[in-house]
C-alpha positions as CSV (number, residue, x, y, z in Angstrom):
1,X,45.2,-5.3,-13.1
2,X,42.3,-7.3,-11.6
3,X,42.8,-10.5,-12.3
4,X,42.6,-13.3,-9.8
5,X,44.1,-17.1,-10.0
6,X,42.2,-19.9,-8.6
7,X,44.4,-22.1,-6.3
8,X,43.0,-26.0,-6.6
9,X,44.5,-28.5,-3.8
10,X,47.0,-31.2,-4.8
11,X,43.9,-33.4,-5.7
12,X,42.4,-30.9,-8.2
13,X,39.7,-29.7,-6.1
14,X,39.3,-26.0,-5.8
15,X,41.0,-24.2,-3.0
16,X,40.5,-20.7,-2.9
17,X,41.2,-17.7,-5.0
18,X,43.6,-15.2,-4.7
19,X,44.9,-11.8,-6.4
20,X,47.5,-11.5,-9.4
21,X,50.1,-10.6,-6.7
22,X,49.6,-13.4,-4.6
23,X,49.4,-15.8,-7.9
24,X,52.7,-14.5,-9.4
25,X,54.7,-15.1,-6.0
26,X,53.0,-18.5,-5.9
27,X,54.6,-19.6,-9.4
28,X,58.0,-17.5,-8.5
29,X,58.4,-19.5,-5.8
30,X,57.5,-23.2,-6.9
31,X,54.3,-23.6,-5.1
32,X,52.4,-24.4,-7.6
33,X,52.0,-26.0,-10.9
34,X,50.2,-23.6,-13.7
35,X,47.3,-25.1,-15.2
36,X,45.8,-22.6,-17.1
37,X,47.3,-19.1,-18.0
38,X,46.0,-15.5,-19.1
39,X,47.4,-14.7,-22.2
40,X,46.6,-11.2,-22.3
41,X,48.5,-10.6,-18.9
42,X,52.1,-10.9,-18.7
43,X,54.2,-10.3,-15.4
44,X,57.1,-8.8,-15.8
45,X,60.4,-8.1,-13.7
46,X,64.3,-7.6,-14.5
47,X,64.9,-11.0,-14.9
48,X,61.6,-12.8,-15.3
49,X,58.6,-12.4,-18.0
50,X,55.5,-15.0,-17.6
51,X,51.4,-15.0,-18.5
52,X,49.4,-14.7,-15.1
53,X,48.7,-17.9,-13.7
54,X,44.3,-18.1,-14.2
55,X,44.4,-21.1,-12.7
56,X,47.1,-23.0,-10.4
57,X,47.2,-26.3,-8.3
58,X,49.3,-26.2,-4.9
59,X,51.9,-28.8,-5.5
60,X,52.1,-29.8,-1.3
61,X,49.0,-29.6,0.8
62,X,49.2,-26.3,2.8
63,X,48.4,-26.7,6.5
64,X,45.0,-25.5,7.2
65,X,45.2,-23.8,10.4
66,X,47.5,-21.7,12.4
67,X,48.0,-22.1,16.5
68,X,45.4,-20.2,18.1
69,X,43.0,-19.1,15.8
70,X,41.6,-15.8,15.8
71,X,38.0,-14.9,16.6
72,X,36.7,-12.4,13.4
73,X,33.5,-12.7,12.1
74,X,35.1,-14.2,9.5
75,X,36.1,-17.0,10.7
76,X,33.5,-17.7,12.8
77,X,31.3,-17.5,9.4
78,X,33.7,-20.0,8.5
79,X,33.9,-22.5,11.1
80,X,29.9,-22.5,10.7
81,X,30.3,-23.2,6.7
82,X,28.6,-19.8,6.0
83,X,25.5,-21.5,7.3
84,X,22.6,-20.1,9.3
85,X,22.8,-22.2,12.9
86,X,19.4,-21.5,13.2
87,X,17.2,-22.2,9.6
88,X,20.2,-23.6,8.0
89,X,20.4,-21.7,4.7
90,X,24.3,-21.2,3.0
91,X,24.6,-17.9,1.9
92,X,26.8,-15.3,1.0
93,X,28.8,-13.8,3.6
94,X,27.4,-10.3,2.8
95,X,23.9,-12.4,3.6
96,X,25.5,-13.1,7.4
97,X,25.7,-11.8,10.3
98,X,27.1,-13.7,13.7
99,X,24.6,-14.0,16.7
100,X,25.0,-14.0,20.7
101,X,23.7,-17.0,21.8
102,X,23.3,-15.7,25.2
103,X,22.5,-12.5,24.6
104,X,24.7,-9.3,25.6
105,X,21.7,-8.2,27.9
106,X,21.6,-11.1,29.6
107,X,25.5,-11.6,30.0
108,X,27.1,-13.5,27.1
109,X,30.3,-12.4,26.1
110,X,31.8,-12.2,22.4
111,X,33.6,-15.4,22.4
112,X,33.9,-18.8,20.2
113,X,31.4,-20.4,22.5
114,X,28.6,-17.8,22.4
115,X,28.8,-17.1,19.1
116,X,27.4,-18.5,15.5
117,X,26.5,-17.6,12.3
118,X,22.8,-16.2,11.3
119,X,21.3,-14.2,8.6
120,X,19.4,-11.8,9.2
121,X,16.0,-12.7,9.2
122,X,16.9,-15.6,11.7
123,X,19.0,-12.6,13.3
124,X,16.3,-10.2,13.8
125,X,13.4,-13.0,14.7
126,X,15.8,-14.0,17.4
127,X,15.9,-10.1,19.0
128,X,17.3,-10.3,22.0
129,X,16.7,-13.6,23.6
130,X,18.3,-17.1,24.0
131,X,17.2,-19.7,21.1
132,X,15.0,-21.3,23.8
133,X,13.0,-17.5,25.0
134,X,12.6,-17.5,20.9
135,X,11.8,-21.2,20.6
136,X,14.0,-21.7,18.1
137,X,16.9,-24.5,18.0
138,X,20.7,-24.3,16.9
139,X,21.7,-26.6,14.4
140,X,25.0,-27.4,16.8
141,X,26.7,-26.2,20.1
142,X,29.3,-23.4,19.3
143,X,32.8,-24.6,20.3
144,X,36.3,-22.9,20.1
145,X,37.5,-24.6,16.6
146,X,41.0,-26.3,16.3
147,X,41.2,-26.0,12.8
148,X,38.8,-24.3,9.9
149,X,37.7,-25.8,6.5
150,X,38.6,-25.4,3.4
151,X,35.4,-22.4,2.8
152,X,34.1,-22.5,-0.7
153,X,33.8,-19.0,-2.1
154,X,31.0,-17.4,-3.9
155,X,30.7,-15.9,-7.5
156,X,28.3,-14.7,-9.6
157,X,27.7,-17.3,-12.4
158,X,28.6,-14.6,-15.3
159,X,32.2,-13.3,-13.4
160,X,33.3,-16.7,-13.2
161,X,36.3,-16.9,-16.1
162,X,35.7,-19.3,-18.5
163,X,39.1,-21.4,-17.6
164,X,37.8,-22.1,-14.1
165,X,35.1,-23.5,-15.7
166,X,35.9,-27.4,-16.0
167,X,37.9,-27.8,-12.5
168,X,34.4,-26.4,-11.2
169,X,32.4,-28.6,-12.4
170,X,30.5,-31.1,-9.5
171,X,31.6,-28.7,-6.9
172,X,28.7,-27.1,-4.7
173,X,26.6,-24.7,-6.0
174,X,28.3,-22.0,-4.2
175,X,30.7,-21.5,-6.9
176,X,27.6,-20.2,-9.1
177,X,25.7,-18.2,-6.5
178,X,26.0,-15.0,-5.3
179,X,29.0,-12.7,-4.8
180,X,31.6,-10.9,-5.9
181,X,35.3,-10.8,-6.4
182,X,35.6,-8.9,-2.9
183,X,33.2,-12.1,-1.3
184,X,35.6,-14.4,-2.9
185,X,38.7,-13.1,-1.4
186,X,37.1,-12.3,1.4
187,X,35.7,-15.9,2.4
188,X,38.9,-17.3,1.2
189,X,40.7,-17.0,3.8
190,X,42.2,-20.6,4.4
191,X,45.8,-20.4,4.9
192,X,45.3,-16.5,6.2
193,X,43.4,-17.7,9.3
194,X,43.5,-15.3,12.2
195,X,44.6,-12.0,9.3
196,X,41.0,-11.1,9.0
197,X,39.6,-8.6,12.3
198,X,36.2,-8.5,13.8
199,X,34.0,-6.3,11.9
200,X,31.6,-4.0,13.2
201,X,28.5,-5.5,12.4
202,X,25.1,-4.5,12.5
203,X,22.4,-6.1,14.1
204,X,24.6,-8.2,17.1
205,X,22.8,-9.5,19.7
């Protein structure tokens, strides 16, 4: 089975998207109110038979952060809304990589402060040097976050289930972009912040 529920907020704006496992404990447990089912799926246990929730909307807000948030790649491509710092582009987070600001070579360290989100063309212009050196500019100074957003994941246009559909509808055009399932649950990663752990990553500087 691999089907996937997405989770809207309390307000009916998408949330995040999660795996059949995930979805099924979320309607065993109360969290949320089913919207829209799969009929061809049914879950099944000793003492409880139900469709797979396609689509589910949390019935209490969820907090959005967790005390001391992890540094991940991740997260970091999340606290920078999977945005380039340098030409500003959203993409994909398979289109990202994260940057020294202060290069390795010339002392900076791997930390909140030093680090933001590129792609790689920005990535490889840089090579090596401080935005100034390259004579390029940062959208905005990298600070440790206190929270992290709500991200909005990425799916191809043609994977996206037709019952998603309406409660996607005026959302940003990262819904109907790029990606795959594995972007999706990968960049959805409100309520999980600090589970996902620094990559190895090519092209760091």
């Amino acid at each position: 089975m691999e089907r996937h529920t997405l989770i809207l907020t309390p307000w009916m704006s998408p949330h995040r998207v999660v795996n059949w496992q995930e979805s099924a404990f979320l309607h065993v447990q109360g969290k949320i109110d089913v919207l829209e089912e799969y009929d061809d799926e049914i879950i099944r246990s000793m003492k409880l038979a139900f469709p797979l929730p396609s689509v589910g909307r949390l019935r209490k807000t969820m907090q959005g952060f967790k005390r001391g948030i992890k540094f991940s790649r991740i997260n970091v491509f999340t606290r920078d809304g999977f945005r380039c710092q340098y030409c500003g582009v959203h993409k994909p987070a398979k289109d990202l990589n994260y940057d020294h600001v202060i290069p390795r070579a010339q002392g900076g360290q791997t930390v909140w402060e030093n680090i933001v989100t590129s792609c790689y063309p920005c990535n490889s212009r840089k090579e090596g040097r401080t935005p100034g050196q390259a004579g390029m500019m940062l959208l905005k100074k990298p600070v440790r976050p206190k929270t992290l957003p709500m991200t909005t994941p990425t799916w191809a246009a043609d994977k996206v289930p037709a019952a998603w559909l309406p409660y996607l509808e005026g959302q940003s055009s990262g819904w109907a972009t790029q990606g795959t399932v594995e972007d999706v649950v990968a960049t959805s990663v409100r309520g999980r912040v600090g589970a996902v752990p620094v990559d190895a990553v090519n092209q760091e500087r």
